[in-house]
C-alpha positions as CSV (number, residue, x, y, z in Angstrom):
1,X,-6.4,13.6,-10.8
2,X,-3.0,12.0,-10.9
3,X,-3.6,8.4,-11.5
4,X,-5.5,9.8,-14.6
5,X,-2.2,11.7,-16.2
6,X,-0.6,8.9,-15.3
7,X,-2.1,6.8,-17.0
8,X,-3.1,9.3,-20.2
9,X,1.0,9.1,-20.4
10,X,1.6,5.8,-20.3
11,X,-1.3,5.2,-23.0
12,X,-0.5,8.4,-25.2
13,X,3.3,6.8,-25.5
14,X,1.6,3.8,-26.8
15,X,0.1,5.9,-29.4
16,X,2.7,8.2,-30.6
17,X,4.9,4.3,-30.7
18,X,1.9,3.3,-32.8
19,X,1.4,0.6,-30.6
20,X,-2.4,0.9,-30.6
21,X,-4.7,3.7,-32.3
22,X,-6.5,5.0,-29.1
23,X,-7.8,3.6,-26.3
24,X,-9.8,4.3,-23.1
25,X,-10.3,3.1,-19.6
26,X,-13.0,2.9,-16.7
27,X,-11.7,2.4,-12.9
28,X,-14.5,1.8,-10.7
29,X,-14.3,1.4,-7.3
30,X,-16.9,0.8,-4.3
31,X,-19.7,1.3,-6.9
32,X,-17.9,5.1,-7.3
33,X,-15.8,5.9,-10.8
34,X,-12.3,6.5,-9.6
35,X,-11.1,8.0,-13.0
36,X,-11.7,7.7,-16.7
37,X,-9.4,8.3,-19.5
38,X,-10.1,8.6,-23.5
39,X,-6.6,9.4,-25.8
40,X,-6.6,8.6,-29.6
41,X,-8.7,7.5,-32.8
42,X,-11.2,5.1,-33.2
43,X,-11.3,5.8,-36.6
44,X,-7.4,7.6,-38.2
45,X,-8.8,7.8,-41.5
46,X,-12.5,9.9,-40.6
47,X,-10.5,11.6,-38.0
48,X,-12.6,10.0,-35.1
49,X,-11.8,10.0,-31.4
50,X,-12.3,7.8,-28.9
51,X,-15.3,9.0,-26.9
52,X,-17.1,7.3,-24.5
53,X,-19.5,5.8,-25.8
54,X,-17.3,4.1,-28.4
55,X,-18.5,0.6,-28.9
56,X,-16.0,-2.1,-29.5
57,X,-15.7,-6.1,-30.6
58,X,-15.0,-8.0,-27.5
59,X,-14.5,-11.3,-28.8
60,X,-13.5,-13.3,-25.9
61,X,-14.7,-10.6,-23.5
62,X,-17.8,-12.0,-24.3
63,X,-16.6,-15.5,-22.6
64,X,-17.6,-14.1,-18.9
65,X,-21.2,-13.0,-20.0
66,X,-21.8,-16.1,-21.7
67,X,-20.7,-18.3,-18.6
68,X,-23.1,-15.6,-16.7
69,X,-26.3,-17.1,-19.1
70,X,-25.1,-20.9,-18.3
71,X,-25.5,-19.7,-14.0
72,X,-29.0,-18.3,-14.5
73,X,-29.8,-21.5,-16.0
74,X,-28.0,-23.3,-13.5
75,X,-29.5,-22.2,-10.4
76,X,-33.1,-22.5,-12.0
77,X,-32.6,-26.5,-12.3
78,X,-32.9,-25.9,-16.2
79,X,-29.2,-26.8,-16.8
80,X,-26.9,-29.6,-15.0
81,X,-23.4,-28.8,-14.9
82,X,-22.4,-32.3,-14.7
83,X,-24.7,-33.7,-17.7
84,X,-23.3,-35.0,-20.7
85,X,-23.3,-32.0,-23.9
86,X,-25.0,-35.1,-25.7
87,X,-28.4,-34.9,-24.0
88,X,-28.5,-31.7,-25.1
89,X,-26.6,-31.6,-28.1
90,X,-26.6,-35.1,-29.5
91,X,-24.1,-34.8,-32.1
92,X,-21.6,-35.1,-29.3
93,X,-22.7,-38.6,-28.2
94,X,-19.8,-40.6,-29.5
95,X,-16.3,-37.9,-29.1
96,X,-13.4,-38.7,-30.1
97,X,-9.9,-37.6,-28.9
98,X,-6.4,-37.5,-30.7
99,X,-3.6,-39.3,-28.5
100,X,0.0,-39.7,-30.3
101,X,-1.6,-38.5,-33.4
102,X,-4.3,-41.8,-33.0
103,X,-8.3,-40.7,-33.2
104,X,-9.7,-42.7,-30.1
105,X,-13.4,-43.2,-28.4
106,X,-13.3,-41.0,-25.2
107,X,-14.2,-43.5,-22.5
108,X,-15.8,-40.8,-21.0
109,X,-18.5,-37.8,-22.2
110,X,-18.5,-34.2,-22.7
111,X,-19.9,-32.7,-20.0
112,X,-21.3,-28.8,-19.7
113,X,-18.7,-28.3,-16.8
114,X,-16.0,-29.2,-19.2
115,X,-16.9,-26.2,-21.8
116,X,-17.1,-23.7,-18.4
117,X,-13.8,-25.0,-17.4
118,X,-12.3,-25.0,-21.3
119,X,-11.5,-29.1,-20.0
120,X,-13.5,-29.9,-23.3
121,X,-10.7,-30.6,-25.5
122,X,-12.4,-28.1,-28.4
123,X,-9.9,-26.3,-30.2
124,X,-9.7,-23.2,-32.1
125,X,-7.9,-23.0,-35.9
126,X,-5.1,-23.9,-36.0
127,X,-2.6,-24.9,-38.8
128,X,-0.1,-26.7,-36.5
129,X,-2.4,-29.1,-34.9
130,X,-4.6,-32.0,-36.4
131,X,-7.2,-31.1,-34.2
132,X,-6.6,-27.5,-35.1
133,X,-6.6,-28.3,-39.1
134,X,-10.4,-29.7,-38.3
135,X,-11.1,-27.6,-36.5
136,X,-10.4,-24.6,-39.1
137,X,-12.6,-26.2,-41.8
138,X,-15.5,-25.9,-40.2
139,X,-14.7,-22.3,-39.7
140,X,-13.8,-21.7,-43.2
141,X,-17.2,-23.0,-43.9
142,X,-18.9,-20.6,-41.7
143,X,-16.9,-18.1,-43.1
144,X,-17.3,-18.6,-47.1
145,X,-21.0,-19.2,-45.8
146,X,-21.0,-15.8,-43.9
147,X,-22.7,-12.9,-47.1
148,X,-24.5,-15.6,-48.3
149,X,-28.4,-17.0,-48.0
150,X,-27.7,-19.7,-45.5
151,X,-25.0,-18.7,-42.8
152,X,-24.2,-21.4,-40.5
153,X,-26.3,-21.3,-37.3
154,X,-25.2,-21.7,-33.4
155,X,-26.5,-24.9,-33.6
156,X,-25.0,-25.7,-36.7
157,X,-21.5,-24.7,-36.2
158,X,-21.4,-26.2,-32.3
159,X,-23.0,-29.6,-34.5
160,X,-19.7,-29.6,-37.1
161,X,-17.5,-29.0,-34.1
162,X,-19.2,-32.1,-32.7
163,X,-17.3,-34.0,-35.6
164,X,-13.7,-33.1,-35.1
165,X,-11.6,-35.0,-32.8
166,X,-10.7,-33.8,-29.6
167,X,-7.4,-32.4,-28.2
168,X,-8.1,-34.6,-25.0
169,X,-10.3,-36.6,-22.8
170,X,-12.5,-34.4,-21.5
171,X,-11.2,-33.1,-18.1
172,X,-7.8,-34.2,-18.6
173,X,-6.3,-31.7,-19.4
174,X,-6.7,-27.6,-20.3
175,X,-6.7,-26.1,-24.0
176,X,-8.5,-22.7,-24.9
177,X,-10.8,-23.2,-27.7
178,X,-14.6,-23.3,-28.9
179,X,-15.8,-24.0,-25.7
180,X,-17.9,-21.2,-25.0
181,X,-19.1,-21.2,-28.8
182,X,-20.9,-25.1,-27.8
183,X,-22.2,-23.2,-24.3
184,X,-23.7,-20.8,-26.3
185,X,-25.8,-23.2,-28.2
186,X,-26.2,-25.1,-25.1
187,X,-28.0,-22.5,-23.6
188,X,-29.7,-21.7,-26.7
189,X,-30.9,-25.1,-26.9
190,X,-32.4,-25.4,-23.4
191,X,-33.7,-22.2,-23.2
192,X,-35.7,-22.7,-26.2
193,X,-34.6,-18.9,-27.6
194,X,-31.8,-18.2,-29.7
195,X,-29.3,-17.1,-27.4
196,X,-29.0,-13.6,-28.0
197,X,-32.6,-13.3,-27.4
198,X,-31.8,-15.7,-23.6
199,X,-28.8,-12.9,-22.9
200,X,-30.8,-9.8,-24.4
201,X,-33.9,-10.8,-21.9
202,X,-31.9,-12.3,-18.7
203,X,-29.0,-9.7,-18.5
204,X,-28.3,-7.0,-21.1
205,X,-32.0,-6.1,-20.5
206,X,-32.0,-5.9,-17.1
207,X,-28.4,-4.9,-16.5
208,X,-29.3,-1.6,-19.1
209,X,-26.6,-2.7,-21.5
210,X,-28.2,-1.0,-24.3
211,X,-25.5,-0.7,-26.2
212,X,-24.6,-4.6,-26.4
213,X,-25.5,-7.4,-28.9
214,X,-24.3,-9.7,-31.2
215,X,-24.5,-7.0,-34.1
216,X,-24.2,-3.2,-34.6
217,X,-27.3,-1.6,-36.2
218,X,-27.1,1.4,-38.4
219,X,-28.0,4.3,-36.2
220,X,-24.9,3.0,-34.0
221,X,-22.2,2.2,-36.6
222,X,-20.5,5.6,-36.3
223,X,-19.7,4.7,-33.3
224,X,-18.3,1.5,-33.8
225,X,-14.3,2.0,-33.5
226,X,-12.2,0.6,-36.8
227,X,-9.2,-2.1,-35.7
228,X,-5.9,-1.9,-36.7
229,X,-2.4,-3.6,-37.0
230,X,0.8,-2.5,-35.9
231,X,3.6,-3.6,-38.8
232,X,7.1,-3.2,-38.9
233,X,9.3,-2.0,-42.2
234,X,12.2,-3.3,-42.9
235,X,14.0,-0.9,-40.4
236,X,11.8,-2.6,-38.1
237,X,10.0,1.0,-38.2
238,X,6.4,0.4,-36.9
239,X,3.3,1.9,-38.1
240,X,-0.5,1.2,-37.8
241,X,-2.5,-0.4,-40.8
242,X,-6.5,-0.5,-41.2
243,X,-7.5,-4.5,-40.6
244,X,-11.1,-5.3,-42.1
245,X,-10.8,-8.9,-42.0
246,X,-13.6,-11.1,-40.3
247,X,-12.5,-13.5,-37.5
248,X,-13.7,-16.9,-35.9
249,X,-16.8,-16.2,-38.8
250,X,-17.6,-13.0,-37.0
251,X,-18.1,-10.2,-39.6
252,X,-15.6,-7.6,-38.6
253,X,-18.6,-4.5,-39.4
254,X,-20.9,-6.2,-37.4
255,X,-23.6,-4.6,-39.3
256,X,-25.9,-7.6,-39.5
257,X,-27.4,-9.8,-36.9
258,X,-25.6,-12.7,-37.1
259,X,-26.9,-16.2,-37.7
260,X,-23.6,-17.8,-35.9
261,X,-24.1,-15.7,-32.0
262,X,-20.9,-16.7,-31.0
263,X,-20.7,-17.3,-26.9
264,X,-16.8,-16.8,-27.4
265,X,-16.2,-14.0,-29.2
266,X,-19.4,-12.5,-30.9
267,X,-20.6,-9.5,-28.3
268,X,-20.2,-6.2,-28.6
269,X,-20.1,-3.4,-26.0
270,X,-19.1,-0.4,-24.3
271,X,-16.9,0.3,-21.1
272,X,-20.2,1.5,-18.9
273,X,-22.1,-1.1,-20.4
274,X,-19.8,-4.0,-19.0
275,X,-19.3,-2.1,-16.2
276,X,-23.3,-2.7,-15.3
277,X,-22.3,-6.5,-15.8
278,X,-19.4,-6.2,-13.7
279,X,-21.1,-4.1,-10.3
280,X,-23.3,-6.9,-10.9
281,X,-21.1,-9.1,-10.1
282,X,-19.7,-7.4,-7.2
283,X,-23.4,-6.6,-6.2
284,X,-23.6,-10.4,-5.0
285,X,-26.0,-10.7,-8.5
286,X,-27.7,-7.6,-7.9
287,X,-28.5,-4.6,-10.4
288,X,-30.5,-2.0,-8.6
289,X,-33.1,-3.6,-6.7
290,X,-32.9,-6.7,-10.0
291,X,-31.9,-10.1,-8.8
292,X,-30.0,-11.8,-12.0
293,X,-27.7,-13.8,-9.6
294,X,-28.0,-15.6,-6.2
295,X,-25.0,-14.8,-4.4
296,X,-23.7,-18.2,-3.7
297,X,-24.2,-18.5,-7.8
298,X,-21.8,-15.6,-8.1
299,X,-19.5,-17.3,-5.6
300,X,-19.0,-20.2,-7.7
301,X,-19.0,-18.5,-10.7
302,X,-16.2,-16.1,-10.0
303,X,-14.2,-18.4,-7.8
304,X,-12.8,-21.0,-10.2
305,X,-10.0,-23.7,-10.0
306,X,-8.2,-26.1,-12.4
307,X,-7.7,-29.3,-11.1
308,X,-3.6,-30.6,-11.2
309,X,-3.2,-31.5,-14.5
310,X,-5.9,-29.4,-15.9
311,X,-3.7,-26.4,-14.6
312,X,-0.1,-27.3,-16.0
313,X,-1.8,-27.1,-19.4
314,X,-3.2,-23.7,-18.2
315,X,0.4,-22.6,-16.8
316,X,1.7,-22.6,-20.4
317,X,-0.6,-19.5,-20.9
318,X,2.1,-16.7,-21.0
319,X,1.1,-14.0,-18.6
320,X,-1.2,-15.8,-16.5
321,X,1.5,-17.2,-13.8
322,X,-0.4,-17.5,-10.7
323,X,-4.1,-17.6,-12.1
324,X,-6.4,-20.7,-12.6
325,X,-9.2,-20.7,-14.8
326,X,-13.0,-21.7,-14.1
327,X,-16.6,-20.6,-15.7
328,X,-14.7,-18.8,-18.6
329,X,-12.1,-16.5,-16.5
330,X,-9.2,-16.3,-15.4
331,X,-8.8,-16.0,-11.6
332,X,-6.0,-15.1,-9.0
333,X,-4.5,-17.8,-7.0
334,X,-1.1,-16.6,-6.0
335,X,-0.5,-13.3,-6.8
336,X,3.1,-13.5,-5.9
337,X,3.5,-15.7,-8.8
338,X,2.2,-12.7,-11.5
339,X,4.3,-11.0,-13.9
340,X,2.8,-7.8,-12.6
341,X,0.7,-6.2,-9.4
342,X,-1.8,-9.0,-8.7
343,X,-4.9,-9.9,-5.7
344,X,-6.2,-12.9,-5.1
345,X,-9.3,-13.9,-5.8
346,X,-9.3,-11.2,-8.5
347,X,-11.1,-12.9,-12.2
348,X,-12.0,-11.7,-15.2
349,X,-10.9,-11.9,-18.7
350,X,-9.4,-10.2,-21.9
351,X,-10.4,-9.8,-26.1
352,X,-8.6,-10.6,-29.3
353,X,-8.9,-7.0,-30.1
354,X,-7.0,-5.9,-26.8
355,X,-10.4,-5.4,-24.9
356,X,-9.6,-6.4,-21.2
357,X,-12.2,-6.6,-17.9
358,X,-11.0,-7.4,-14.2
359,X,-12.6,-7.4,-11.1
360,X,-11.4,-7.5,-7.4
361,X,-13.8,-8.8,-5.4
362,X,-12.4,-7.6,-1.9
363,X,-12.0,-4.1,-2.9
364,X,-14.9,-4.0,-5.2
365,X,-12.7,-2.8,-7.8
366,X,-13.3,-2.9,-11.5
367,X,-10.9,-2.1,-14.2
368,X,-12.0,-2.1,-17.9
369,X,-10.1,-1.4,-21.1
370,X,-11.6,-0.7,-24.4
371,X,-8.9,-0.9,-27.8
372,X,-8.9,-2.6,-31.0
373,X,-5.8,-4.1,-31.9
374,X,-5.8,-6.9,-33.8
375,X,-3.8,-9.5,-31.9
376,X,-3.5,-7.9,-28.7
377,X,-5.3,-10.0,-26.1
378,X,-3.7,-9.2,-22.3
379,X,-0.5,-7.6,-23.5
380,X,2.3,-5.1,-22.8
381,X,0.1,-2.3,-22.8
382,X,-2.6,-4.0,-20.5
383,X,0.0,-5.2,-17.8
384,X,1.5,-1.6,-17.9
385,X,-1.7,0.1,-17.2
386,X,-2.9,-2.2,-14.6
387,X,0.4,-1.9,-12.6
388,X,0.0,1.9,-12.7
389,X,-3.7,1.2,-11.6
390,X,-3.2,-1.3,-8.6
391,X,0.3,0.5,-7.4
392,X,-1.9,3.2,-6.5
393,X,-5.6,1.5,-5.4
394,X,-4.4,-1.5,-4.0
């Protein structure tokens, strides 16, 4: 087919420019594959291709299934959007916020909706920031914690975030951070199972996702693909380098279950698994002949939208001119405004590691990427690939 050369091109350049390792893709349309592509190594030193069934680290791919687990709890009255994170997590009861580099009382609570909407003012590590330099002790906690006898818990680690300031008043403004991490012990929490459990019984069970969890086990690890770096010499010569470090206190092997089940990054998965999650979606919350979703629940899920303020925070995101951001995803708003071929009304989101989802809605159209670059998020690579994708489907 050509849209599949075309993109095997576009995607072997990025291998031969040792840009990424390998690589493959999933185009899905009206319920129907349109093409599927494989090029490259998951693993250059054993000499292992891409395949298939590679399984790959999300990290914040995982953001969109964990907002799916808050809805199901949502539309069975168990879980109030508008509550306060404190009647659920009490170690939120008294946040504070950093104005002008001053630690003040919020004058008003954490809510659920705020850690859906990233309005929560939770940060992720980060040396530059005083709310980012808190927020990376507890994290080097989890992490020195991470091979031993007491790992910090879900609970735990959403309980130690409780203690750093915030970026914000909640709902103020709009900063991507540990959000989804608190959801997931939210949901934990009110559910009354630990939250892999809640997402392996209301949706990968269901949707037939055998291949995702929080953890790899050993009859699967072969399959697992390695991640790498791209580095430059000084000739500014780039080449690919093995990375085994752990992130966000996510072991990079993924060979244990975890005690931390991170609802931001922690998942792993396959393209046809997430693909069963995203026809889902499309399905109006339907999975052949399973309800998981109302439709009207998938409506408000997938259709989200920053209030003013909240969205010139969001504008600074490189990339996503034109998107807003609701329930953990990015979502088209003026596609004119995009840095590439855009729809509105189109949503999904993307992975540290380079893994990237997207679906339009109209067209039922799904578009899934599967890499492991460290760093890579929604980058060159991505935009490329979907503008060879849309120019042709759209």
């Amino acid at each position: 087919m050509e849209l599949s050369k075309r993109l095997l091109n576009v995607i072997e350049q990025a291998i031969e420019e040792n840009d990424v390792a390998g690589m493959n893709l999933l185009v899905e349309k009206d319920g129907q594959e349109i093409c599927y592509c494989e090029a490259g190594m998951a693993d250059r030193e054993k000499n292992k291709p891409i395949e298939r069934n590679t399984i790959f680290r999300l990290y914040s791919q995982s953001k969109p299934v964990t907002a799916a687990g808050a809805m199901i709890l949502m539309e069975r009255g168990e879980l109030d959007l508008g509550q306060a994170v404190s009647d659920i997590l009490p170690a939120f009861a008294q946040p504070k916020y950093v104005e002008n580099g001053v630690v003040k009382p919020c004058t008003r609570p954490l809510r659920v909706h705020d850690l859906l909407q990233m309005t929560s003012g939770l940060a992720y590590p980060d040396a530059n920031s005083a709310v980012g330099r808190e927020t990376g002790i507890v994290f080097e906690e989890a992490d020195r914690r991470l091979y031993t006898d007491n790992p910090m818990t879900t609970v735990e680690i959403a309980n130690a975030l409780a203690k750093c300031p915030l970026s914000f008043e909640p709902g103020t403004s709009w900063q991507y951070g540990t959000s989804a991490d608190v959801l997931g012990a939210v949901i934990e929490t009110v559910s009354g199972m630990k939250f892999g459990d809640f997402l392996q019984k209301e949706l990968f069970g269901p949707l037939e996702m055998t291949d995702t969890a929080f953890w790899v086990p050993a009859q699967k690890q072969n399959r697992l693909a390695s991640v790498y770096e791209t580095v430059r010499d000084e000739n500014g010569k780039k080449s690919l380098i093995r990375y085994n470090g752990n992130h966000l206190a996510i072991r990079n092997q993924m060979d244990q279950p975890p005690a931390f089940e991170a609802g931001g990054a922690g998942l792993a998965s396959t393209l046809d698994d997430y693909r069963n999650f995203a026809r889902m979606l499309h399905n109006g919350g339907e999975w052949k002949g399973i309800r998981i979703l109302q439709p009207e629940t998938v409506k408000y899920m997938t259709g989200g939208q920053l209030m003013l303020p909240q969205q010139a925070s969001f504008d600074n995101w490189i990339g996503l001119s034109g998107y807003s951001y609701g329930n953990l995803m990015r979502v088209c708003k003026i596609p004119g405004q995009s840095c590439g071929i855009a729809k509105e009304g189109e949503y999904g989101w993307d992975g540290w590691l380079g893994c990237y989802f997207a679906n339009f809605p109209e067209e039922k159209l799904t578009i899934l990427f599967g890499m492991q670059k460290k760093d890579a998020g929604t980058w060159k690579l991505t935009r490329k690939l979907r503008n060879v994708i849309l120019s042709s489907l759209l």
